[in-house]
C-alpha positions as CSV (number, residue, x, y, z in Angstrom):
1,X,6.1,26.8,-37.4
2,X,6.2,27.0,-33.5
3,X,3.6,28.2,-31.6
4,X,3.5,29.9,-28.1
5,X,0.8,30.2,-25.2
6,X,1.7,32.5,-22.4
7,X,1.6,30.7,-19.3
8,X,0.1,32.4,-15.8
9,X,0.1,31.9,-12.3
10,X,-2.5,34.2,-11.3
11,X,-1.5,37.3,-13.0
12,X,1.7,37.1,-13.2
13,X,3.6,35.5,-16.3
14,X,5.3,32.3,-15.2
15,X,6.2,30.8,-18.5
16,X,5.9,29.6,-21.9
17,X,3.8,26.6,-23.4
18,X,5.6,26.2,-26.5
19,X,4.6,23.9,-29.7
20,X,7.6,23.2,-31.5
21,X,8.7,22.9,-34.9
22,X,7.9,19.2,-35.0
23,X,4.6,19.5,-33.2
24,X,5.8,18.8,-29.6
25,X,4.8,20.3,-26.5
26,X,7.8,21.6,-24.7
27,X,7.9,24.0,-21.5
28,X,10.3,26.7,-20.3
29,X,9.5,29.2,-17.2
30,X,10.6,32.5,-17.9
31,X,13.2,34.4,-16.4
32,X,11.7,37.3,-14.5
33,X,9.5,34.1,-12.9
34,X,12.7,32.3,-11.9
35,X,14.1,34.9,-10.3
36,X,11.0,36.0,-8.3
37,X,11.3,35.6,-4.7
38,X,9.6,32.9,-3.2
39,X,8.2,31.9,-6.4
40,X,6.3,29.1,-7.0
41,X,6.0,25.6,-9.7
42,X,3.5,25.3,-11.6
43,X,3.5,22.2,-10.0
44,X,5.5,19.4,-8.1
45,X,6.2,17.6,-11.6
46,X,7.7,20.8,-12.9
47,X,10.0,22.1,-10.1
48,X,11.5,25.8,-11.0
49,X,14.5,25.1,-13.5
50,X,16.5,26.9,-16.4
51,X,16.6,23.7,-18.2
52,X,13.3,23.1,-20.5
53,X,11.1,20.5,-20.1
54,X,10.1,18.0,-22.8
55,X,6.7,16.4,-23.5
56,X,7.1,13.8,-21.7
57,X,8.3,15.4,-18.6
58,X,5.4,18.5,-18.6
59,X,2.7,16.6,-20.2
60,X,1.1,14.7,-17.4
61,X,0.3,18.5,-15.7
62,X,-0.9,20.0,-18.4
63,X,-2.8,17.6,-20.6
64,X,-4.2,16.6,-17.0
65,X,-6.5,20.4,-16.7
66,X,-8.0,19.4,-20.1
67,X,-11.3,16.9,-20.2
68,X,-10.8,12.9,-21.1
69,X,-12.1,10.5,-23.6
70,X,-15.4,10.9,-25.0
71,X,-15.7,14.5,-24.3
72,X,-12.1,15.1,-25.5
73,X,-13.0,13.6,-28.6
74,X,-16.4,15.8,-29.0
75,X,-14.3,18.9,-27.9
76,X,-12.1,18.7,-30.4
77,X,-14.6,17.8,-33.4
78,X,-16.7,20.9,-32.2
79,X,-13.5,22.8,-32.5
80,X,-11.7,21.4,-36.0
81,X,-8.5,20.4,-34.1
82,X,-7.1,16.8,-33.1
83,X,-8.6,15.7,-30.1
84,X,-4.3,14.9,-29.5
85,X,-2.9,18.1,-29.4
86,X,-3.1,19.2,-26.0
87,X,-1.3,22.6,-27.0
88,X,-4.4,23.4,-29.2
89,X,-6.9,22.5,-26.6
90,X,-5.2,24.3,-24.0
91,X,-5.3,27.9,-26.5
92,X,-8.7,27.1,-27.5
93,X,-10.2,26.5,-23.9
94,X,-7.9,27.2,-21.2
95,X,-8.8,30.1,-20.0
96,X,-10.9,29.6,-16.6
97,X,-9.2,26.0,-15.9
98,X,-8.5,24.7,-12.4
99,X,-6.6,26.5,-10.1
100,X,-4.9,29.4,-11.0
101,X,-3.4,28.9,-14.3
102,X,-4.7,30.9,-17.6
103,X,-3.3,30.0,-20.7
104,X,-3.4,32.9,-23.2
105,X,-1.9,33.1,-27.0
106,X,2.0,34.9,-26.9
107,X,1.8,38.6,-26.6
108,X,-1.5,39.1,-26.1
109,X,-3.0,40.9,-22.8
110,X,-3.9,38.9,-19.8
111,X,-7.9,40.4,-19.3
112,X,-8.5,43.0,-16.9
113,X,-10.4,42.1,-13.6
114,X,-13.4,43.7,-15.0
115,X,-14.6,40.1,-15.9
116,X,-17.8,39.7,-18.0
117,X,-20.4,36.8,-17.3
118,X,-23.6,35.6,-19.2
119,X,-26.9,35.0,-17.4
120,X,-28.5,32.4,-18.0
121,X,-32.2,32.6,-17.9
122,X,-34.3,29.4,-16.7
123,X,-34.8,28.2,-20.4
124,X,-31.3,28.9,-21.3
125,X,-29.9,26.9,-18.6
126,X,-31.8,23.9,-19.1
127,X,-31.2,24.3,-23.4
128,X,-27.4,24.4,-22.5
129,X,-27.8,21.3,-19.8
130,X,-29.3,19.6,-22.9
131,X,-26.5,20.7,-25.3
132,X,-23.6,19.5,-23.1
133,X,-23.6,15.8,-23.9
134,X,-23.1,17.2,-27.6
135,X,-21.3,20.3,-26.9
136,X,-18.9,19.4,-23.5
137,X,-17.9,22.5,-21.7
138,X,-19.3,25.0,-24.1
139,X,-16.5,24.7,-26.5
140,X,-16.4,26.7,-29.1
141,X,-19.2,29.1,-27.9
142,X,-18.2,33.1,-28.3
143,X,-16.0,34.2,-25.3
144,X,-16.5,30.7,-23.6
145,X,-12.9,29.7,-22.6
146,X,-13.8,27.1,-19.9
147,X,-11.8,23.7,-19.1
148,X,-12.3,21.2,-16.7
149,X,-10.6,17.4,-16.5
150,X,-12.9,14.2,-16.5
151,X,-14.9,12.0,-18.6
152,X,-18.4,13.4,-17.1
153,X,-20.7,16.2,-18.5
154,X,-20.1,19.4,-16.1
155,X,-19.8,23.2,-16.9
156,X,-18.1,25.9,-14.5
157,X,-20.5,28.4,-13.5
158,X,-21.0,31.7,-12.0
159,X,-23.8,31.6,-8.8
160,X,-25.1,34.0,-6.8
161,X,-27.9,33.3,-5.3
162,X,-30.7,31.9,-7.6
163,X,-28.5,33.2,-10.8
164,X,-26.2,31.2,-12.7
165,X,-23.9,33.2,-15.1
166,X,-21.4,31.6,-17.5
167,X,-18.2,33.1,-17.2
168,X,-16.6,34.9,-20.0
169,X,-12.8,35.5,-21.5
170,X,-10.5,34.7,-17.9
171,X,-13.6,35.8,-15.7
172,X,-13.8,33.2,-13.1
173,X,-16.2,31.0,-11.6
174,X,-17.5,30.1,-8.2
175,X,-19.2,26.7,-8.9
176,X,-18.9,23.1,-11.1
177,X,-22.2,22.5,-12.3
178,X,-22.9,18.5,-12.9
179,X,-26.5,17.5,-14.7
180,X,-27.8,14.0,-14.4
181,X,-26.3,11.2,-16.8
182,X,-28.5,9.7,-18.7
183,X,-27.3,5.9,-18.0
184,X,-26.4,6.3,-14.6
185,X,-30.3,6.6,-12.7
186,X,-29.7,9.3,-10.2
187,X,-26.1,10.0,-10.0
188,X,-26.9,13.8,-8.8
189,X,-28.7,12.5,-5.6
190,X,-25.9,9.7,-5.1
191,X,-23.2,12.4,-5.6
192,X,-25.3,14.9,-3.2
193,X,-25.7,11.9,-0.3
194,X,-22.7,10.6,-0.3
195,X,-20.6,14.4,-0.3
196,X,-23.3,15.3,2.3
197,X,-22.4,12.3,4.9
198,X,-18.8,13.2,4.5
199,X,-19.5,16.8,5.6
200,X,-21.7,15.2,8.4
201,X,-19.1,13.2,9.5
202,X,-16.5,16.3,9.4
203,X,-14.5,15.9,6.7
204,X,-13.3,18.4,4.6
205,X,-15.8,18.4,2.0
206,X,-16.1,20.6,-1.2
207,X,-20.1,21.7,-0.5
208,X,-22.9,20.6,-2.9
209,X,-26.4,21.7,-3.7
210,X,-29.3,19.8,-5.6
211,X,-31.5,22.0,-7.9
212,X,-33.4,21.1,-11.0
213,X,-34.6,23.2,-14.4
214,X,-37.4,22.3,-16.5
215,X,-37.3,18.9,-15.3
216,X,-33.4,18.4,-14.9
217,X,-31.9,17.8,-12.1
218,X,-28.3,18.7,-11.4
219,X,-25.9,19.3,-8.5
220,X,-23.9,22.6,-8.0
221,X,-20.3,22.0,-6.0
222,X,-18.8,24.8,-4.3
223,X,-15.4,25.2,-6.0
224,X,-12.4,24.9,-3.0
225,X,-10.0,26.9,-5.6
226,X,-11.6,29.7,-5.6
227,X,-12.1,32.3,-2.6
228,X,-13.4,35.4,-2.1
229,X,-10.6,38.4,-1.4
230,X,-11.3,41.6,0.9
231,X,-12.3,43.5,-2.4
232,X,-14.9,41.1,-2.7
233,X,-13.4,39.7,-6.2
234,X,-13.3,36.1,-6.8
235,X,-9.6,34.8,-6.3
236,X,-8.3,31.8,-7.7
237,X,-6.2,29.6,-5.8
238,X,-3.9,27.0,-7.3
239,X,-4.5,23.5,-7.3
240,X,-3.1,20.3,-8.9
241,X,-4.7,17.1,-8.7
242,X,-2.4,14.0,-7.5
243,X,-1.7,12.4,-11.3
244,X,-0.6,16.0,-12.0
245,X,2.1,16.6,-9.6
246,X,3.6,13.3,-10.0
247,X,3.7,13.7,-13.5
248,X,1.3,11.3,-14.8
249,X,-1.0,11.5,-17.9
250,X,-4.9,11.3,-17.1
251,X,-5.1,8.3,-19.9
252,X,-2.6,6.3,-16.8
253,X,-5.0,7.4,-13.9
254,X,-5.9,3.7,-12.6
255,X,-3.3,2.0,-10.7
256,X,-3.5,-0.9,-12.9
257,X,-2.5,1.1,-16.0
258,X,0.3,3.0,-14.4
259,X,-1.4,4.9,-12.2
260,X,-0.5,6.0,-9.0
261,X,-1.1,3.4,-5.7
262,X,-2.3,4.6,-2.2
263,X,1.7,4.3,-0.8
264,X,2.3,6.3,-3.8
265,X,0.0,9.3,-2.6
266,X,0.9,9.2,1.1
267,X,4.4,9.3,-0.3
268,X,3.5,12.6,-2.4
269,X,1.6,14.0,0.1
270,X,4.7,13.9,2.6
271,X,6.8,15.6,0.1
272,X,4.4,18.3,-0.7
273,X,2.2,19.3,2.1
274,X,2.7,22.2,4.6
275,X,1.5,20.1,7.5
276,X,1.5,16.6,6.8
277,X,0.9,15.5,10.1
278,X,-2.7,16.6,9.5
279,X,-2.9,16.4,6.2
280,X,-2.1,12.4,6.5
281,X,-5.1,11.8,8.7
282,X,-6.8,13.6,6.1
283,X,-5.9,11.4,3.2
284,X,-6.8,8.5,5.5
285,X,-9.8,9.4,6.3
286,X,-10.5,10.3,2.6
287,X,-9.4,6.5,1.7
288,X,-11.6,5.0,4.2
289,X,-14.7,7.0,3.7
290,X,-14.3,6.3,-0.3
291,X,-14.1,2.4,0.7
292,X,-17.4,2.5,3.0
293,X,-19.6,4.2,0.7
294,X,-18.7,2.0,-2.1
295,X,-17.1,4.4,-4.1
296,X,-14.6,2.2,-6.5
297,X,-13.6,5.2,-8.9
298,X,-11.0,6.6,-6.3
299,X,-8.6,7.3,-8.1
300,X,-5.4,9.6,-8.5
301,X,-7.0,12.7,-10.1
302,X,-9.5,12.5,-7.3
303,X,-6.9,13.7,-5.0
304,X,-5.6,17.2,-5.1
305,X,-3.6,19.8,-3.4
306,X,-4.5,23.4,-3.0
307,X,-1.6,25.8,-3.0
308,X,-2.8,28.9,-0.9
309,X,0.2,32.0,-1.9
310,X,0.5,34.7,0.4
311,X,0.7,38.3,-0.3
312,X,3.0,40.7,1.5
313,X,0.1,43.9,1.6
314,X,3.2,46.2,2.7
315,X,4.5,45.8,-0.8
316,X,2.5,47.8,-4.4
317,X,3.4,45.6,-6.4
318,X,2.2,41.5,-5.7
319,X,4.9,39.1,-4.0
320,X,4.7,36.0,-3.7
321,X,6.1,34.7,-0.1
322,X,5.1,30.6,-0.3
323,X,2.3,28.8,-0.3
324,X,0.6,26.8,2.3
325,X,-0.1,23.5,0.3
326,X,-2.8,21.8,1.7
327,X,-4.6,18.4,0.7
328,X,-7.7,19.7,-0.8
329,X,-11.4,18.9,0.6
330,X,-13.1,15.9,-0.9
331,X,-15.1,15.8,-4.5
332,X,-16.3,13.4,-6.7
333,X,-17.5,11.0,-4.3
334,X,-20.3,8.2,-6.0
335,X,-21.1,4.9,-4.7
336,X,-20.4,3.4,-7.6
337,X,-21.4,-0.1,-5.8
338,X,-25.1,1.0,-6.3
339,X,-25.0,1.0,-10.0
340,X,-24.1,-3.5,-10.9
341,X,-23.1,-2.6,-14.6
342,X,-20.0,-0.3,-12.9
343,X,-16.3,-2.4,-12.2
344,X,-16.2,-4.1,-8.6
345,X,-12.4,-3.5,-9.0
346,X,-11.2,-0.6,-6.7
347,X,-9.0,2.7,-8.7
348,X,-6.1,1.4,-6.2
349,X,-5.8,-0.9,-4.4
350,X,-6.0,-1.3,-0.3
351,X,-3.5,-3.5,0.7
352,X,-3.1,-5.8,-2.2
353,X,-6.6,-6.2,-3.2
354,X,-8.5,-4.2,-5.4
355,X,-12.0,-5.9,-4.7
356,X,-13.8,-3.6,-1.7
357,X,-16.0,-7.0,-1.1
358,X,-12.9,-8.9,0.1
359,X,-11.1,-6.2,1.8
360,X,-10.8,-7.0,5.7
361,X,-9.0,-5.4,8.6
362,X,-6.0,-7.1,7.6
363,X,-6.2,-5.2,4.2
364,X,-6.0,-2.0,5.9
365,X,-3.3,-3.4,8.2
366,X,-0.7,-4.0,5.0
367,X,-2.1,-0.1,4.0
368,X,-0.9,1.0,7.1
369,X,2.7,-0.7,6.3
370,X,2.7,0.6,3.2
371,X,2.0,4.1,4.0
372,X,4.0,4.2,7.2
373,X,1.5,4.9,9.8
374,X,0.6,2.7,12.8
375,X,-1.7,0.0,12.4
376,X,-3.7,0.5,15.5
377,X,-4.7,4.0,14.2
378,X,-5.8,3.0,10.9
379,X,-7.9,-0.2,12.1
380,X,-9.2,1.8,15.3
381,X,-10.4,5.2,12.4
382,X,-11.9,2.5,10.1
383,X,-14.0,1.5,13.3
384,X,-14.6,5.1,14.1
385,X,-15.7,6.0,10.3
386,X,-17.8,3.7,10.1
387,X,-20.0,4.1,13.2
388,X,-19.8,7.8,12.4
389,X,-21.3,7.6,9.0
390,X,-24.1,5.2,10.4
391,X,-25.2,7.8,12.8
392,X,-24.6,10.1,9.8
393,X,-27.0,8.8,7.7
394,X,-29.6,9.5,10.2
395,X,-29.0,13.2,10.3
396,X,-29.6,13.6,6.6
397,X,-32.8,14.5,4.5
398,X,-32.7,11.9,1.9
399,X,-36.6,12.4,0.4
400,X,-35.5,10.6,-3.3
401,X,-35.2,6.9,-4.4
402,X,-32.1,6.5,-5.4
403,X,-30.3,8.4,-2.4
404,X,-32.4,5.9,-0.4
405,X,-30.9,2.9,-2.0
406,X,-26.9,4.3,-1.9
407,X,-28.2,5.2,1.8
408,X,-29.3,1.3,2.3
409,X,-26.3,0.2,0.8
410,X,-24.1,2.3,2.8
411,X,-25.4,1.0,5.7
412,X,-25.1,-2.4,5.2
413,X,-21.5,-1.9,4.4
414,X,-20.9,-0.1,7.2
415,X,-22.7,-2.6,9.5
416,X,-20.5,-5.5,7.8
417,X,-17.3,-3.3,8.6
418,X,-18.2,-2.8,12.0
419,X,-18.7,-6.3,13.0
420,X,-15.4,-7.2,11.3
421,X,-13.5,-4.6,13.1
422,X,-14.6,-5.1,16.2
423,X,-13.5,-9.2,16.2
């Protein structure tokens, strides 16, 4: 028998998830969202149509807000369903998912904006840090609706302050909360260094804090979809990550296995942003900083777009006039170089080659070709990157081993790059 999950763009009803007679996963927007003015898509991949879209066409956005591989699989053995039905995962745990979409079963009422959150005490926090790797995201706890994509342990979280609250029903969060993996010696104060030198260096940069409980450390990132409105109330803002709004599943995220390539994200970004002029120096930048830090895992769903809607406050009821969409700051930046058991091959490639420790200037001179920007530019801002995060590193409080190390090893790539360039 077909099911149905109400679809919605922050509160408003945009359309319907449906699971068919035959166990597909088939989309239709609904009228009244069609004929909105100035309404919006869900995403790029699922532009505003009469027609409905099949599997194939709307699974790459929304099996892309739903976590991958391992914790998939736990997800969905915590929950009794089949860690392959997205539409089951979605009405199980999609209720405080990225951006601004809720997912909520047909006919039932969206939740007020009274939202409910549990505090979690000291002990509680660190007894759920140490649940995650067997229970990801909570999943199946009363009133815990949360979903995140990726293959790592991390948990949306309510902070203010010292307190840390787990958000309940549609309530929303302000933070991702990331603990340290056991087999990757410590990732939290890689993450932290190499998000921090990117902020030092001005670039956009989603903004990340190092705490610890009962002995575990773990880094809190700001969340860049989600703002604070005038009645103090924490607004979501919609967001889709690059694999999303060119339609492809998470499973294809590496270039290699169908993936999407650096022409094909300056391409995207192009088509979709408000102001691509800017927003292509952006992406640049983003591509050149991943490549000096070492971090190999770039890869399509670490590239996003945030779509900001505007509200006309003349009008009672909410209307939506546009949306300035924006390539979103940077996240999920590790120097994955620092850890030997980790791939040398790059997410995508840069100019042909995937390996970072044959990439030279005329690497970035075939990028340039390839995403239509002058070469000058892009080998003069390598140059420029790289002296910057140099001087970066010295501005930063490092204080723990591992950072030092990545901090070491940035340096000597960056020294490398710099005496290469400036041949």
């Amino acid at each position: 028998m077909a099911r149905t999950l109400d679809v919605y763009l922050h509160r408003d009803l945009a359309g319907h998830l449906i699971q068919d007679d035959h166990g597909e996963m088939v989309f239709d927007y609904v009228q009244s969202w069609l004929e909105k003015p100035g309404a919006l898509p869900l995403s790029h991949s699922l532009p505003l149509r009469q027609e409905r879209f099949k599997r194939r066409e709307c699974r790459g956005f929304f099996a892309g807000i739903l976590p991958e591989e391992s914790k998939r699989e736990m997800i969905a053995r915590n929950l009794g369903i089949s860690a392959r039905n997205d539409f089951a995962m979605l009405e199980q745990i999609g209720g405080e998912c990225a951006g601004a979409i809720t997912f909520i079963p047909a006919g039932e009422a969206l939740p007020e904006r009274d939202y409910k959150y549990r505090t979690l005490s000291d002990e509680k926090l660190a007894n759920t840090l140490r649940e995650l790797p067997r229970r990801p995201l909570m999943a199946g706890e009363d009133g815990v609706r949360l979903s995140l994509a990726g293959a790592q342990d991390k948990i949306a979280v309510h902070v203010s302050g010292d307190q840390i609250s787990i958000p309940l029903g549609g309530a929303p969060s302000t933070h991702i909360l990331k603990p340290a993996i056991e087999h990757f010696e410590g990732v939290v104060f890689n993450e932290a260094l190499c998000m921090k030198l990117a902020e030092a260096i001005d670039l956009p940069t989603a903004r990340v804090e190092i705490r610890s409980v009962e002995g575990i450390d773990y880094l809190l990132v700001e969340r860049y979809d989600r703002t604070t409105g005038g009645d103090k109330k924490i607004q979501r803002l919609h967001q889709e990550d690059f694999c999303q709004a060119l339609g492809i599943v998470s499973e294809n995220k590496y270039q290699g296995e169908g993936g999407p390539s650096l022409k094909d994200c300056f391409t995207l970004l192009r088509e979709v942003s408000s102001t691509p002029v800017v927003d292509l120096q952006r992406l640049l930048d983003a591509v050149i900083f991943n490549f000096l830090v070492g971090n190999n895992d770039a890869h399509g769903k670490n590239f996003s777009f945030t779509y900001d809607a505007r509200e006309d406050s003349g009008l009672a009821t909410r209307l939506l006039l546009g949306a300035d969409i924006r390539l979103a700051p940077l996240y999920d930046i590790v120097c994955t170089t620092y850890y030997p058991e980790l791939s040398p091959k790059m997410a995508m490639k840069i100019g042909g080659e995937y390996k970072s420790d044959m990439i030279s200037s005329r690497h970035f001179e075939k990028l340039a070709e390839e995403a239509g920007l002058a070469k000058p530019l892009v080998k003069d801002r390598v140059l420029e990157l790289a002296e910057a995060a140099q001087a970066g590193l010295e501005k930063i409080e490092i204080g723990n081993p591992v950072a030092e190390g990545v901090a070491k090893l940035i340096r000597e790539r960056c020294a490398h790059i710099v005496d290469q360039f400036k041949d």
